[in-house]
N, C-alpha and C positions, 0 to 999 in steps of 0.2 A: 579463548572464546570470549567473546565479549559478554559482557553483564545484562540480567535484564532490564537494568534501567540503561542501557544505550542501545541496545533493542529496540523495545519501545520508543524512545526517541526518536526510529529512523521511520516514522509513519507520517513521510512528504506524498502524501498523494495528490494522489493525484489527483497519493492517489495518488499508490496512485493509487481497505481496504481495501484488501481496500482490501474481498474475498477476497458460489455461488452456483389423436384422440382417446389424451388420458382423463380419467374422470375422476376429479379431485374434489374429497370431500374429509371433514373432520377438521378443527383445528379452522377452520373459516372457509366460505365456500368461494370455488373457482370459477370467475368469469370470464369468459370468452372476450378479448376483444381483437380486433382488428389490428393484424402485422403490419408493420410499415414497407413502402415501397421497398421493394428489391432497387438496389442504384444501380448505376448503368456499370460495369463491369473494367476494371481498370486494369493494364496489365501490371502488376508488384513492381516492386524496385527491386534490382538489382542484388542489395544488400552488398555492394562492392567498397573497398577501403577508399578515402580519398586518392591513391594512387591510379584506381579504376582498375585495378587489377582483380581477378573474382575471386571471392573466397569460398573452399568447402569444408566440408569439414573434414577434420582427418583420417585415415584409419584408426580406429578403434584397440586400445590395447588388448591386448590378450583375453579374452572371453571369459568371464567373469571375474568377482571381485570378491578378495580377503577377508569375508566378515567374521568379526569378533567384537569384543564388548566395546560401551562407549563411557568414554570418560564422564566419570562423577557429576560435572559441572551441569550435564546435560539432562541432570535427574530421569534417565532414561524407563522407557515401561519393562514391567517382563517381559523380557522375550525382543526385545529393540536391540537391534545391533547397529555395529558400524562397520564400515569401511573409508579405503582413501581412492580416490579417483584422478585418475594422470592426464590431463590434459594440454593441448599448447597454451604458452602465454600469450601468442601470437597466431592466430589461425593463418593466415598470410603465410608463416611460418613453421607449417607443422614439424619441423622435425629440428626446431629451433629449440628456445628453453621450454621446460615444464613445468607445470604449478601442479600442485595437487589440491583436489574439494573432497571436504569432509561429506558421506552419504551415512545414510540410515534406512533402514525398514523393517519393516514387521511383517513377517512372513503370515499370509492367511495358516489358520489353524484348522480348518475344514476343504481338504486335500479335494474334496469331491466337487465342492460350489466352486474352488477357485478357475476365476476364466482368466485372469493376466494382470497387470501392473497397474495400480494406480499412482500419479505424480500428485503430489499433497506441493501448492507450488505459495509461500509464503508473498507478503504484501512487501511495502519498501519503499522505495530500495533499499537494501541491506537487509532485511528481518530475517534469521534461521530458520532455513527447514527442517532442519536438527528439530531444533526444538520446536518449533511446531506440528510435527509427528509426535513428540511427546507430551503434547499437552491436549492432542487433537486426536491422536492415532486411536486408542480405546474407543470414545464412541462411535469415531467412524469405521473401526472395526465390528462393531456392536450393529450399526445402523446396517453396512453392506453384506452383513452374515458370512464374512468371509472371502466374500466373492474375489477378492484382493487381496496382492503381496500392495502393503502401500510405503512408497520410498519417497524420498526428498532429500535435498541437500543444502549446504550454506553456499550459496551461490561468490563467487569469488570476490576477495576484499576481507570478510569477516568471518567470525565464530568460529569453526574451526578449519577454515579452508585458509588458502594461503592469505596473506593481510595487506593490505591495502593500508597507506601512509600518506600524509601533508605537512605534516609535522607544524600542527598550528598551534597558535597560544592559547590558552585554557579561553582565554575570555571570548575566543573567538569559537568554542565550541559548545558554550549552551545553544540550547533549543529556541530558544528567543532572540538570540544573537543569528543564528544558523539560518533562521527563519524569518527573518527581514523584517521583523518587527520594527513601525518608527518610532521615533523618538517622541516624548510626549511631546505634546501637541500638533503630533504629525510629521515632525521635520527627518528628510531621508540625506542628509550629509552625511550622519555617520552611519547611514545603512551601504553610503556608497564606498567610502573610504573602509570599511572593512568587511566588502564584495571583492575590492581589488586586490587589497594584504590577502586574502583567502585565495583569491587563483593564484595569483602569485605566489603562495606557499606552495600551491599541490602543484604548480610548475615546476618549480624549484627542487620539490623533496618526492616527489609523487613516481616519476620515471617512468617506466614500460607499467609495472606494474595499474597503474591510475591510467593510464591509457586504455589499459585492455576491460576496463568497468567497463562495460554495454549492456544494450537488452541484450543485442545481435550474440552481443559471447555469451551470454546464458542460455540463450533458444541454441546455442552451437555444443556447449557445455552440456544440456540437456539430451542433446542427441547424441553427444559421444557414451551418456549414461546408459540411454536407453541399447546403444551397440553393445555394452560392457552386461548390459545386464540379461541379453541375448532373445531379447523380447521384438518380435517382429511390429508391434503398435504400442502405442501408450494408452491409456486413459489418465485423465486429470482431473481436480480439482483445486481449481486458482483463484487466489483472492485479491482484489484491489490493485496493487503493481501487477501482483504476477499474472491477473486476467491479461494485462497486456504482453505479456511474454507469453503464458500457451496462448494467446491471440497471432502474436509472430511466431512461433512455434506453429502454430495450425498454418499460415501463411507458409509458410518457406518447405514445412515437411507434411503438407496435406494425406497424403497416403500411409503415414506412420499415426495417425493421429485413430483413437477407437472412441470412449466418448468423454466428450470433452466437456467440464463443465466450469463455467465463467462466473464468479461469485463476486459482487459489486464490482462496475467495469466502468471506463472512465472514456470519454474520447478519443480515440487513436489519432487522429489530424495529425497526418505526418509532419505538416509546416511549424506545429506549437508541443506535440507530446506533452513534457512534464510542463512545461509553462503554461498549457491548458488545463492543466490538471491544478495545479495550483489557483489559479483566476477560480475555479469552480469552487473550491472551496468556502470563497465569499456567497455565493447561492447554496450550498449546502448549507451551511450554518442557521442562513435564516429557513429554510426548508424547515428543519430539525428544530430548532427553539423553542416553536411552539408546544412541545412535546414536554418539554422542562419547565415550560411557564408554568404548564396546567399541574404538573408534579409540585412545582417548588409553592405554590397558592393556594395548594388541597385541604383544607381543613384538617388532615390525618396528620400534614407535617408539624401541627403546629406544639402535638405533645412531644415533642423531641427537641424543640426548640428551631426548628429547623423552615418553618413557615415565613417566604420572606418576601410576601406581599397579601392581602388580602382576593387582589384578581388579576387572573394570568396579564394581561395587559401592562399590570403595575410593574412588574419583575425586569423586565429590560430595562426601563428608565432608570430602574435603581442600580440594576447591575454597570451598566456606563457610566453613571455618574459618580459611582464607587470607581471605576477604573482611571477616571477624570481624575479623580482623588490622589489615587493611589499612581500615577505620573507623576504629579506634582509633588507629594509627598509618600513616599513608598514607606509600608508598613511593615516593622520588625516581625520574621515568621520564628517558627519553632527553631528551622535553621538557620545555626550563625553564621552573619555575617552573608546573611542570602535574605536579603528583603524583598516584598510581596510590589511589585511595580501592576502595574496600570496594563501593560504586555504582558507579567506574569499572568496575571489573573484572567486575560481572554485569552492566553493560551492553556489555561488549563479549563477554559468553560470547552471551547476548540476539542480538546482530549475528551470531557467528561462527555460531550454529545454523542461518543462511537457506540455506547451504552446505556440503557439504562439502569443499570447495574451500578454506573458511576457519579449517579445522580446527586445520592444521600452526601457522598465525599465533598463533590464541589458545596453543596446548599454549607457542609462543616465548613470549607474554607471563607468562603461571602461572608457565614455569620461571624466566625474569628477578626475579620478583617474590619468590620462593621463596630467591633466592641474597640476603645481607643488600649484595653488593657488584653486584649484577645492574640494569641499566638497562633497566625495558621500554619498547620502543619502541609507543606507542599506536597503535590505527588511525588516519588522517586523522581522522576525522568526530568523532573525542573529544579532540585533540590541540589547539583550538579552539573560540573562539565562530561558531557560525552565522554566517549573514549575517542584517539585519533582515529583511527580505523572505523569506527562508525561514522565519524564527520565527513572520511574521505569517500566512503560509500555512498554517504546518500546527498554529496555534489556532484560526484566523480561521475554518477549513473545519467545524471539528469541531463548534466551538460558536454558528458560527452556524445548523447544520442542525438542530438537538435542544434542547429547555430540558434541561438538567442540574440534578439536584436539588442545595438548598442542604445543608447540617450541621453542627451544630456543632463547633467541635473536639474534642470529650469522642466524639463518633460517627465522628468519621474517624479517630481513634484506635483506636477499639476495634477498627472491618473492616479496619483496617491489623495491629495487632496480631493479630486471627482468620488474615487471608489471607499472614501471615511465616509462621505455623505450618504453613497449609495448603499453600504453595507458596514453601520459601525461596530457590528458585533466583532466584526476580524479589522477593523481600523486602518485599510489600505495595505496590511502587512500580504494578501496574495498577490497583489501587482506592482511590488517594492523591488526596485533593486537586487540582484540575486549577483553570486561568483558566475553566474553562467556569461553574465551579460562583457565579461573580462576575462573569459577564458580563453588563457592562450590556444591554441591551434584548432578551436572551433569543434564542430562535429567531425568524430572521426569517421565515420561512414555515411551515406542518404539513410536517413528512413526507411522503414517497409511501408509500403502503402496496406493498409488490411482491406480487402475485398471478398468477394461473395463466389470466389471461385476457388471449389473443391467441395468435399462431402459435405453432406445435410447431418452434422453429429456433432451442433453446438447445442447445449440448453445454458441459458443465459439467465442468472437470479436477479435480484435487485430490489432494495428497500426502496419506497416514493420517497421516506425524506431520509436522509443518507448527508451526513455535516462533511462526506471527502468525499467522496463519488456521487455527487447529484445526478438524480432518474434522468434529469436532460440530455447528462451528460453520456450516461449507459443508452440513452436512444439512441445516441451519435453511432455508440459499438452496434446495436444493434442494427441500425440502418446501412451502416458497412459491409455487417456479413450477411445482408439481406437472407435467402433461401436457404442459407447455412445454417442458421439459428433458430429457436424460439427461444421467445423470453417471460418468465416466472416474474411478475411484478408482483410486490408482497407490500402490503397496507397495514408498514411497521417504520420505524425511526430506528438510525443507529447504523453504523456501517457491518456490514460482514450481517451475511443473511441465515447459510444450511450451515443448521447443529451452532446456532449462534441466539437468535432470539426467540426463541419456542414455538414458530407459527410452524403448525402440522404441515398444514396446506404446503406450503413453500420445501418444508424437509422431506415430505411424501414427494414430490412430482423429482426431487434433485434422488431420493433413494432410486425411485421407480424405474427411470432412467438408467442410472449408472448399474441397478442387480438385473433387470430388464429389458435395457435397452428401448424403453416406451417413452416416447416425447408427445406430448401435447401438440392435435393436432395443427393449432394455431396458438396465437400468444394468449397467457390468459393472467387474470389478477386474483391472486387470493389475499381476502377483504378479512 
């Protein structure tokens, strides 16, 4: 199972958290606003392999599954079990090789409220649903009174489902490195030159297994669970990446689907997927900042040492030109032989924006960084190479869903140099060079198209300022499932909304819902 600092690490969204006529009051009050148009109605893709050949899914192994305990690693809750789930490696192929995915769940405790399954569906790509039933499963058991058996699984590649390999060099698997960060002063040569070493490794060492990374195999993976677990509908609960998996999941199996809820959702654009999800994050970021400004300038920080501007305004200037700094000369951290660069440090502001919970940590590192005798202590997830199986995950997902166009380097130059201008907080690193743009054999399937045809049983959450899933970008999801949806707009910062940052308002209308089955008769905002 991988660790939780390469967990954490595998948070490319999109994004993707990401997660998500009622009358909503307490916790701040709910306004009414106006849905967006219904779009004109498009018939799906397909979902067929580049072959053209169709794929379904398989029969289903033998009706139900072996639960018994889960390994140690998983710091499991009372009463959390596991099982192993058999699926093809090859859906094309069903009765070719097999993988097995690690599954979990917590059996509702109140026999009487139970109505059926809820899917707890993790962000990513790569993150445990393992472990996210166990770090999540109690209050959402807490919050649904029962009403749910709730299950999840490590979706295939990591933790403890089968593992996914590229077999890359350590330098090529931090997060900074992973993540396209440029080189100081902007320059993306050696973003490009180890985009190419990196496909060409998982070409090399990756094999069937690294192929079969898709959404499409997890939305098929999902459904062989949903067979296994002899449950005629699902309901869910999806965050960030996986809104777009039950989004393709609600797509492809609209009739198995009971209510679905969508928790920071990102644009589906079948032509861009994860490469729009990345680009967003440069508008996320500045959405979110000013949320930290006004934190990190408060007169309260300043008895802790941790005040490091007089006014919100001042706090950006400083923090870039510390990053300016820290390119040119990188600052010895706590860890050895791991210095604090100019990348380190907006990718860990990048991180501490999904929270404000992770405020106080970043303001600790700026001020460490700022003293010439100061030791920042990094987060785990930067302090370190990945694990390879987490590397391969969260390229393997992104590029085998979408062809990503080629460029030359005189053109990624230039949108790098345009978007340092437009957005320096993330310094050109969303529309850098990526393995995708050198991936050997391209997209293995078309896209799904997400559209507004099937049941009216989406409620759709969403922070306004969200640093990986910008609201722009959740309007895009929304606009797609037009009449299928309402969306929960909540007037909070920080990615990942129900049972995450305290607004009533937003957690009442997601409980209401899923114990209920009450949606909001129209979209509404809690302020």
């Amino acid at each position: 199972m991988t660790t939780n600092r390469g967990r954490r690490a595998l948070l490319l969204t999109l994004s993707a958290a990401v997660v998500a006529g009622a009358a909503l009051s307490g916790g701040g009050a709910a306004t009414a606003v106006a849905a967006p148009a219904a779009p004109v109605s498009v018939v799906p893709a397909s979902g067929a392999p580049v072959s053209g050949a169709s794929i379904s899914v398989a029969p289903a192994a033998p009706a139900g599954l072996d639960w018994g305990g889960c390994d140690a690693a998983v710091r499991p809750l009372p009463g959390q079990e596991c099982a192993r789930l058999t699926v093809p490696l090859d859906y094309a192929r069903p009765h070719g090789e097999q993988i097995q995915l690690a599954v979990s769940r917590l059996r509702s405790t109140v026999p009487a409220a139970r109505r059926g399954t809820l899917m707890v569906i993790p962000g990513g790509p790569g993150s445990s649903g393992v472990q996210r039933l166990a770090q999540k499963g109690a209050v959402l058991a807490g919050e649904t009174g029962g009403a749910y058996d709730l299950v999840a699984f490590d979706p295939r590649g990591i933790g403890g489902s089968a593992k996914a390999r590229c077999g890359l060099a350590e330098e090529d698997r931090w997060m900074v490195t992973l993540r396209s960060w440029p080189g100081a002063g902007g320059g993306v040569e050696e973003n490009i030159a180890r985009s190419k070493r990196i496909a060409e490794a998982c070409a090399r060492n990756g094999g069937a297994m690294l192929r079969g990374l898709t959404t499409a195999n997890q939305v098929r993976d999902l459904e062989r669970l949903r067979q296994a677990l002899g449950e005629r509908k699902l309901s869910a609960w999806a965050v960030s990446y996986g809104t777009y998996v039950a989004a393709e999941y609600a797509q492809k199996f609209p009739g198995r689907t009971d209510r679905w809820v969508l928790d920071s959702s990102s644009d589906p654009d079948p032509r861009r997927v994860a490469r729009g999800w990345l680009e967003g994050m440069a508008e996320g970021a500045a959405d979110r900042f000013p949320d930290f400004a006004a934190w990190a300038s408060h007169p309260d920080r300043a008895k802790a040492g941790l005040r490091l501007a007089e006014r919100p305004q001042d706090v950006r200037p400083l923090l870039l030109d510390l990053a300016a700094r820290l390119d040119r000369a990188p600052h010895a951290s706590a860890t050895a032989g791991v210095p604090l660069s100019g990348a380190t440090l907006l990718q860990a502001l990048q991180q501490s924006l999904y929270s404000d919970g992770s405020f106080e940590g970043f303001a600790r590192l700026v001020t460490a960084a700022l003293d010439p005798a100061g030791r920042p202590v990094l987060p785990p997830e930067l302090a370190g190479a990945m694990p390879d199986e987490a590397a391969a995950v969260s390229v393997g997902v992104i590029c085998n869903d979408v062809d990503w166009p080629r460029a030359s380097p005189a053109a990624y130059q230039r949108v790098v140099d345009a978007d340092r201008v437009r957005h320096p907080l993330t310094a050109g690193m969303p529309v850098n060079a990526t393995p995708c743009a050198y991936w050997k054999g391209g997209a293995v399937e078309k896209p799904v198209r997400i559209t507004d045809r099937g049941p009216s049983n989406i409620l759709m959450i969403q922070n306004l300022r969200d640093p990986s899933t910008p609201y722009t970008k959740g309007l895009a999801m929304r606009a797609a499932l037009g009449d299928r949806a309402r969306l929960v707009s909540v007037d909070h910062g920080g990615h990942g909304v129900y049972l995450g940052n305290g607004n009533a308002c937003g957690d009442r209308a997601v409980t209401r819902f899923l114990t209920e089955g009450v949606r909001p008769d129209r979209d509404v905002l809690c302020r």
